[in-house]
N, C-alpha and C positions, 0 to 999 in steps of 0.2 A: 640647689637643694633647699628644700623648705625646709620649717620648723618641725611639720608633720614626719617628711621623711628622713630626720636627723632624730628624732625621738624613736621612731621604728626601728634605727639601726641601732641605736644604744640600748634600745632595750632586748634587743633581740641577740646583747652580744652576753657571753654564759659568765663574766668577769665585769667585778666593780668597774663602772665607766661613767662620763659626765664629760660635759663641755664648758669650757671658761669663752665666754664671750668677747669682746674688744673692749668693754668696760670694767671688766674683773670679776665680772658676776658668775655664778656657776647654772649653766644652764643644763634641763632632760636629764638630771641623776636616774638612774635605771634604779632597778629595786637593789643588788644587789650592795650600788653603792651607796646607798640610803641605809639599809641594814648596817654597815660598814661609817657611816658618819652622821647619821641622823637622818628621818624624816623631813627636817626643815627646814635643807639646807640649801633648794631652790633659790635662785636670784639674789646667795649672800656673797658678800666678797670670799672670793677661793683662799685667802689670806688669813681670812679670821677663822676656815673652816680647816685649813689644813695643818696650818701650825708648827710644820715641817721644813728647815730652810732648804734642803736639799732637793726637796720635788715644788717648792715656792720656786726654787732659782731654776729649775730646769723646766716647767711654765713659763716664767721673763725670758729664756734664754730661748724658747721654740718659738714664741709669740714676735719677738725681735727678729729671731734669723730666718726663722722658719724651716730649719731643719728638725728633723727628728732628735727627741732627747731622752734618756731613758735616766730612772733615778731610784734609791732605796726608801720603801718606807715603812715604818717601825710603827705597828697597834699595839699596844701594854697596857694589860689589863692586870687586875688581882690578881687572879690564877695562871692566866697565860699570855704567852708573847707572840704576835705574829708577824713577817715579815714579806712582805709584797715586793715587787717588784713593778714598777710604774716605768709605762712608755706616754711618752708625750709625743702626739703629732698635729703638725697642723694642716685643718681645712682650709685651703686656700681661697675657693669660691665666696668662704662666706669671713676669714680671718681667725675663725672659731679654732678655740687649741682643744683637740681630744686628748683626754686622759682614762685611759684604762689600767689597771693594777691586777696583777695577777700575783694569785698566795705563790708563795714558793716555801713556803712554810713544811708544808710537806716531806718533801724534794731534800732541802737541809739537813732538816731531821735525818732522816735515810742516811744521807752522808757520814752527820756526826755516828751516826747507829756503825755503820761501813767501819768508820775508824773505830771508834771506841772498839769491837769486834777485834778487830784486826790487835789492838793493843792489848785488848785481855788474853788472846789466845798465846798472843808472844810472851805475855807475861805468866801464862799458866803452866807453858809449856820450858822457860827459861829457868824455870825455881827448879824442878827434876834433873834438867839437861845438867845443870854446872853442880850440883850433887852428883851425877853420875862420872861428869867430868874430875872430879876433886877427888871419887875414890880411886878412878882409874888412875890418877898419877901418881894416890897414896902405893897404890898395889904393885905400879912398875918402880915406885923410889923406895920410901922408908919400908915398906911391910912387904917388901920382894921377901918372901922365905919364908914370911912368918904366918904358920899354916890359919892359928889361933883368928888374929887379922885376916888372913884370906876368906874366910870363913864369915865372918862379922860382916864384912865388908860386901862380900859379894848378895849375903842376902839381902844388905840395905839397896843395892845396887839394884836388887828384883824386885824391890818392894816400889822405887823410883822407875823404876820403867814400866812394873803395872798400872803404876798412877798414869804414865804418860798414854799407856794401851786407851784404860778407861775413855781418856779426855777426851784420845782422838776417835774413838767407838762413838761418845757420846755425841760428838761433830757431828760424823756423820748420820746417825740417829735422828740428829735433828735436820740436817739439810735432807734426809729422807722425807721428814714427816712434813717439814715446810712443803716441799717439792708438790706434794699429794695433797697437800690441805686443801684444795678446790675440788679434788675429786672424790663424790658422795660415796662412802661404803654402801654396797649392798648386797651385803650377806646377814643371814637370820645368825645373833650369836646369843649361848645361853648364859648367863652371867655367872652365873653357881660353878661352869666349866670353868673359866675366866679366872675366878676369883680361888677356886682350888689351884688351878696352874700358878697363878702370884705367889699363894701359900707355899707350894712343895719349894720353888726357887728361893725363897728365905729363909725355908728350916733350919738351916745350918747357923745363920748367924743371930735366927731369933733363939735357937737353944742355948749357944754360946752368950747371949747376955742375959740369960734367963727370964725372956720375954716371953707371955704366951700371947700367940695370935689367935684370938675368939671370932669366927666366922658369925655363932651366934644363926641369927634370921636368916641370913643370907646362903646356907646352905640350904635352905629349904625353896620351893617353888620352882616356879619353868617360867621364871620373868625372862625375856630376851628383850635385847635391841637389833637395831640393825647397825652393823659397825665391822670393821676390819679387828678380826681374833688378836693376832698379832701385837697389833697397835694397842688394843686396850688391856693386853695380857701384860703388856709394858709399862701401862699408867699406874695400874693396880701392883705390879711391881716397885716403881717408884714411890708409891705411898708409902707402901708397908715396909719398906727398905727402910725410910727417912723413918716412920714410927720407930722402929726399934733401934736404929741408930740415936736416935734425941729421947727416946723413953727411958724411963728409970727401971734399972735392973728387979726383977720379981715384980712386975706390974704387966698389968696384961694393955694388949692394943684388940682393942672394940670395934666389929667390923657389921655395920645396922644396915641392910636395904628395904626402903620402904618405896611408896608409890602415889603418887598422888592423880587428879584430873586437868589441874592447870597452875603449871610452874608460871612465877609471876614475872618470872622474864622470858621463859620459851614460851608462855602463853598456851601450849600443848599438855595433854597427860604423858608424865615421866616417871623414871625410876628415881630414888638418890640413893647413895650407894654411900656411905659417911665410914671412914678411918680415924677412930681414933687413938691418942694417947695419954699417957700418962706421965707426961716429958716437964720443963720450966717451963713449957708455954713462950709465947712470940708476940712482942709489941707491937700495941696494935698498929704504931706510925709504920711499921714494917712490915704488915702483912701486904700493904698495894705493890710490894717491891718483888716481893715471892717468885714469881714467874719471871723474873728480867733474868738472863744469862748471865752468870757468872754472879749473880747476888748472894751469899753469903749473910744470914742472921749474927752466926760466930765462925768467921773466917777460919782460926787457924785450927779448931775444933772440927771443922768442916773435913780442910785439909787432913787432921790426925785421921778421922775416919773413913778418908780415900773419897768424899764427896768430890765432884766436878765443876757442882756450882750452875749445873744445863739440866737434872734432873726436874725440873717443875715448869720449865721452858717446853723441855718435850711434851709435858702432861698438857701443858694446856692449848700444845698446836694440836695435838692428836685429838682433846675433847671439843674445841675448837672445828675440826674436821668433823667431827660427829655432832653438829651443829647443839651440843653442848653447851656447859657451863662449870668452873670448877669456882665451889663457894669456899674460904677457909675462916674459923673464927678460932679463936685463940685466950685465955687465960695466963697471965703469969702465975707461974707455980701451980698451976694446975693440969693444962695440957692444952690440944689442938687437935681440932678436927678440920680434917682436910675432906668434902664432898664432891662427889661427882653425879653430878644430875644430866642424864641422859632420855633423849625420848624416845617413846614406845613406839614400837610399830603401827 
């Protein structure tokens, strides 16, 4: 193999790759491990460019035995960390050691996602269970009889198992909405329908904290998208939910759709469709957290008012699916708008 066709191969491979020579030198870095260690890092010793003992030792250790060696290695930057996975093999024809690294950064990620997942659900689901647990032994021990107690008891009992309903509703809500996020709605929907359906399902609890919900503009016109009813009858639900949940009692939630020619991240003519409130407003380090599952601004506040902590996870796989965007700005003490910019047919 020549120099020609050991540079075609590494450059033709889709992963950081380069060859260390019998002198130390690093030979034919492909682009994208130049991106990954510098432009100039042709014919330097692999030593001074890698800086890593771990994939230094498993280099000496493949170039000596000549077996294959695989090793971790660690990019950390300001913002982010990444973590590769390097195979070391050697070309025998010429003694040349190949190194390729593949991200597995990814992959990890997903992982840690998997778990954490798995530990909020146990954990969401654990707080209800052993309160339901506790009254049920109150009820067969001390408060056998006691109608007063049966009574107390049992309704905190229904209040804990509808939180448990919620959660796992909310579940699967969302492994619905992931499931379908690739496939493009296309149905013509009017929004004004949409946005009256959200209204009539929170009547009840926007009277009870005496919030009025102002549709405003948005009753007006024959704007449509194309989009699944359902799905966005749900987002706009969760908006308006969360407004009069975190709004201050006798304040009204402001609900404005306007329209623009070219959203500067959909690059398309859109709708925005803005929810506001009239609530303490959300820090702004905390609004990039908003859409994580199981996030919480005031946890146990959340909890008093039956929140799940999956409400803004949904919205934004579902806006997301409607090749979307959900924008949110926020004021202390003053309030939060929560928008959703959708584009026109």
């Amino acid at each position: 193999m020549d120099d020609t066709e050991l540079i075609e191969i590494i450059n033709a491979l889709p992963i950081a790759a380069f060859g260390v020579d019998t002198n130390a030198r690093i030979r034919a870095p492909n682009a994208a491990a130049q991106d990954l260690f510098g432009s100039d890092i042709e014919n330097r010793n692999y030593i001074t460019v890698l800086r890593q003992p771990s994939l230094v030792t498993a280099i000496e250790t493949c170039a000596r035995d000549g077996k294959k060696v695989k090793a971790k290695y660690t990019v950390t930057r300001e913002t982010f960390e990444r973590i590769y996975e390097a195979s070391v093999t050697q070309l025998r024809r010429t003694g040349m050691v190949l190194v390729c690294l593949e991200d597995k950064t990814p992959m990890l990620e997903a992982g840690m996602m998997r778990r954490d997942f798995v530990a909020n659900v146990s954990h969401e689901l654990r707080t209800p269970l052993t309160a339901l647990l506790g009254f049920i032994d109150t009820l067969q021990g001390p408060a056998r009889g006691d109608q007063a107690a049966i009574e107390r008891f049992t309704a905190m009992m229904a209040r804990e198992a509808h939180r448990m309903n919620r959660l796992v509703a909310d579940l699967l809500s969302l492994s619905r909405v992931e499931f379908s996020e690739r496939q493009l709605p296309d149905t013509r929907v009017r929004l004004v329908d949409v946005l009256h359906a959200a209204q009539s399902s929170i009547a009840d609890p926007a009277e009870r904290d005496r919030i009025h919900l102002n549709l405003g503009s948005a009753e007006q016109g024959e704007a449509e998208v194309v989009g699944d009813v359902d799905q966005l009858r749900q987002v706009f639900n969760n908006l308006f939910e969360n407004a009069i949940k975190y709004g201050r009692p006798d304040t009204a939630v402001e609900v404005h759709l306007s329209e623009g020619e070219s959203d500067i991240y959909l690059r398309c003519p859109f709708y925005r469709i803005e929810v506001r409130d009239q609530g303490e407003g959300i820090a702004v380090h905390q609004i990039p957290r908003l859409t994580e599952r199981f996030y919480r601004v005031d946890d146990h506040r959340s909890r008093e008012l039956g929140g799940t902590g999956l409400g803004l996870a949904i919205v934004k796989h579902i806006v997301q699916r409607h090749r979307g965007r959900l924008d949110v700005t926020s004021q202390k003490g003053v309030g939060s708008c929560f928008a959703v910019v959708l584009r026109k047919p």
